[in-house]
C-alpha positions as CSV (number, residue, x, y, z in Angstrom):
1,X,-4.2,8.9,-37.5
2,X,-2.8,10.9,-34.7
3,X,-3.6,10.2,-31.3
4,X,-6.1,12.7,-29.5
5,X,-5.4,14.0,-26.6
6,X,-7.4,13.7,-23.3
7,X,-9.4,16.9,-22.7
8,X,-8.4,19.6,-20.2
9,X,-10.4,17.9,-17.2
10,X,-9.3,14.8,-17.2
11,X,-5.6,15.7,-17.4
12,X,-6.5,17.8,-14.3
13,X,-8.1,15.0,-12.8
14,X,-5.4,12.3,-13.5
15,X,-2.4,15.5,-12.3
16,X,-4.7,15.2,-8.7
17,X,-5.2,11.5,-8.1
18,X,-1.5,11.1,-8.7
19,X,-1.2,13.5,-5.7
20,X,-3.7,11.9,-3.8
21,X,-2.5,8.6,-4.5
22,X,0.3,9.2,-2.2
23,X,-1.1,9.3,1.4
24,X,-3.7,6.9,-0.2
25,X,-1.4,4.1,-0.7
26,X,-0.2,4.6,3.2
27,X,-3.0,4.6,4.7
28,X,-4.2,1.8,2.2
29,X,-1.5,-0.3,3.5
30,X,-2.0,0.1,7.2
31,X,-2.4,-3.3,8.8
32,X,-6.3,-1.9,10.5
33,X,-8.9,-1.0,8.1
34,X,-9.1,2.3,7.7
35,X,-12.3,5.2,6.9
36,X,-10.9,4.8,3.2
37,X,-10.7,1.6,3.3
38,X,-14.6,0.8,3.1
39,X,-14.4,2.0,-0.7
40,X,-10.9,1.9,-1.4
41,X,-8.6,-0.8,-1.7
42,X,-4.8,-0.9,-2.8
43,X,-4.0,-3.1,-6.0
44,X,-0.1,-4.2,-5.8
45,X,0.6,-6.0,-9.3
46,X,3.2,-5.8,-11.8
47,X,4.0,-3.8,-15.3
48,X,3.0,-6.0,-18.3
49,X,6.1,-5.2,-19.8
50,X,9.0,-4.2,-17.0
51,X,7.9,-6.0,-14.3
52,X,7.9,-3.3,-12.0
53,X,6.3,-3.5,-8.9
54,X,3.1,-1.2,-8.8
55,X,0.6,-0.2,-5.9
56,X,-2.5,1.4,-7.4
57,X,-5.2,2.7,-5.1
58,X,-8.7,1.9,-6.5
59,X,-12.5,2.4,-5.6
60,X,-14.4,-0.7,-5.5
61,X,-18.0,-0.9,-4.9
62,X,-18.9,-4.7,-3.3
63,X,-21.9,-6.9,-5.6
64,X,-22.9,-9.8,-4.4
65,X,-19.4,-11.9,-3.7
66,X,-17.3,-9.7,-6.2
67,X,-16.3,-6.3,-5.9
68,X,-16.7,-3.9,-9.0
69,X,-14.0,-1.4,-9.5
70,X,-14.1,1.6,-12.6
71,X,-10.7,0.5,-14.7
72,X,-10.2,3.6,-17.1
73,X,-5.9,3.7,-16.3
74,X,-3.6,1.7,-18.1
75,X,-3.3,-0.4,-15.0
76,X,-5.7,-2.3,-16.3
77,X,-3.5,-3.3,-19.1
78,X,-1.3,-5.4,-16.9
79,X,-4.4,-7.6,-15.6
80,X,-5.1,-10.8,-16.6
81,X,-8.1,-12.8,-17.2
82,X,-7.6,-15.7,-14.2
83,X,-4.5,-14.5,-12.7
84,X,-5.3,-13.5,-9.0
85,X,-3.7,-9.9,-8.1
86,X,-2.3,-9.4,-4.4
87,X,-4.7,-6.6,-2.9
88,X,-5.0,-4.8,0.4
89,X,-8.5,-4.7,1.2
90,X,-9.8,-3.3,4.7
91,X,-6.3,-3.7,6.5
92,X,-6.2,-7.6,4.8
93,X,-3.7,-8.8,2.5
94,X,-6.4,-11.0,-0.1
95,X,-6.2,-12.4,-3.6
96,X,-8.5,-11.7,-6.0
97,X,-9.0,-12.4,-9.8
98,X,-9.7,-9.9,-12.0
99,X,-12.7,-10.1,-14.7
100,X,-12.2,-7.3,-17.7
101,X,-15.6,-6.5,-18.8
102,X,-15.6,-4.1,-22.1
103,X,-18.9,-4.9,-23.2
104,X,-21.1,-1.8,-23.9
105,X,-24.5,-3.4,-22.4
106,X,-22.8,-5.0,-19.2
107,X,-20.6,-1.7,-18.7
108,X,-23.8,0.4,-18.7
109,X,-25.1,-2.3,-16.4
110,X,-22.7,-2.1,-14.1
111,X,-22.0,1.3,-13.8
112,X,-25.5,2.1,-12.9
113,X,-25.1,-1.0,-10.2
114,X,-21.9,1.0,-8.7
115,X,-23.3,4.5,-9.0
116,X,-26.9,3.2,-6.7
117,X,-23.7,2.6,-4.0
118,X,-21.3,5.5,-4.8
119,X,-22.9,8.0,-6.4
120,X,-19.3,9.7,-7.1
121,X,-19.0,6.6,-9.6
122,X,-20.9,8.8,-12.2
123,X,-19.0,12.0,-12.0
124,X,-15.2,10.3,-11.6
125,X,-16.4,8.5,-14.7
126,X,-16.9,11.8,-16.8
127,X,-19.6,10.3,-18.8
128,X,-22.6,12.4,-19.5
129,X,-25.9,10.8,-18.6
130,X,-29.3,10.4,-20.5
131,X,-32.6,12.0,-19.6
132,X,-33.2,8.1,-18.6
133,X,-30.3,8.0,-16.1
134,X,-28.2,5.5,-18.1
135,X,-25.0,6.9,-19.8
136,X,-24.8,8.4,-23.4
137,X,-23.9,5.1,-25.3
138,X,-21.5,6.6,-27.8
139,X,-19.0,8.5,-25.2
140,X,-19.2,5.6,-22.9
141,X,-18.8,3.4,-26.4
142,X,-15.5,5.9,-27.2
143,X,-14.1,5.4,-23.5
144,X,-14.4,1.9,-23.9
145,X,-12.4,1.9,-27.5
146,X,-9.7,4.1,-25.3
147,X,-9.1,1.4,-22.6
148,X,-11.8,1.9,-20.4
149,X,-13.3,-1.0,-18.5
150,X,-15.0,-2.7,-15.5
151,X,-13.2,-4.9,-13.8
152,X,-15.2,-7.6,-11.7
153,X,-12.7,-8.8,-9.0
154,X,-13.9,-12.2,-7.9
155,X,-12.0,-14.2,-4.6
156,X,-9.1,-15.7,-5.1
157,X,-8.1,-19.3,-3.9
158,X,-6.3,-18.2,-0.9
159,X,-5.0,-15.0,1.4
160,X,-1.4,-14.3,1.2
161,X,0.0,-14.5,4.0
162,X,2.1,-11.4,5.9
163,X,5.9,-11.9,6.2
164,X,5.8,-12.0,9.9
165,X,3.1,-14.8,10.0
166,X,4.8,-16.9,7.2
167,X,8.1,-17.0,8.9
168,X,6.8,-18.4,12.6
169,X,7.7,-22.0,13.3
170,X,5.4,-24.6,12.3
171,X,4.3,-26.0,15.2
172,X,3.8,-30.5,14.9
């Protein structure tokens, strides 16, 4: 069966955030955090299958002591389960781990816990919502069958340092 191809909108969509990305991933990386910076952060991992360095600029909305991010790219494809990621997060370099979460129920869940922060969640999403203000189950249930996913970014077990601060003398 032939691959579909993504509607007109969200080709348009993904032809703009690769424009925006751009100054994003500057500013992103500035050493001060930044306006962006409170709902943006800057992912830096590597392809799955080339190795290639990567720096993806993603929303995140912060729950509790993890921060919840929309993962519909096929960035998400190079995460794994336990492996801590090297992100820039309000001027910080910071580890954190990434949770995949592709479960229908939770998705829902946590959707509606991003969009009470963000309310932009909902519309970069695409998703049409119910009279009930959750989202229609079987387009969100398609996106998820096409990649789409939360991921839950929990800390990781330490900061990584900058090269500057790594290579100061030790003092005894």
């Amino acid at each position: 069966m032939a691959k579909q191809p993504r509607p007109l909108r969200r080709r348009v969509q993904a032809r703009v955030m690769r424009m925006l990305n751009v100054p994003m991933r500057w500013m992103l990386a500035l050493p001060v955090a930044t306006p962006l910076s409170g709902r943006l952060m800057l992912l830096n991992y590597s392809g799955r299958r080339t190795g290639k360095q990567y720096r993806q600029p993603l929303s995140y909305v912060r729950h509790g002591d993890t921060l919840l991010t929309p993962g519909g790219g096929t960035w998400t494809l190079s995460l794994m389960a336990g492996r801590a990621e090297h992100v820039r997060l309000g001027g910080h370099d910071v580890m954190l781990s990434p949770e995949l979460v592709s479960s229908l129920d939770e998705v829902q869940q946590l959707i509606q816990i991003m969009a009470e922060t963000n309310p932009a969640v909902r519309r970069f999403i695409g998703i049409p919502q119910r009279p009930d203000g959750r989202l229609d189950g079987t387009k969100l249930q398609a996106a998820i069958e096409h990649g789409f996913r939360i991921v839950r970014w929990h800390q990781g077990p330490a900061t990584r340092p900058r090269a500057a601060e790594s290579a100061r003398p030790q003092s005894g």
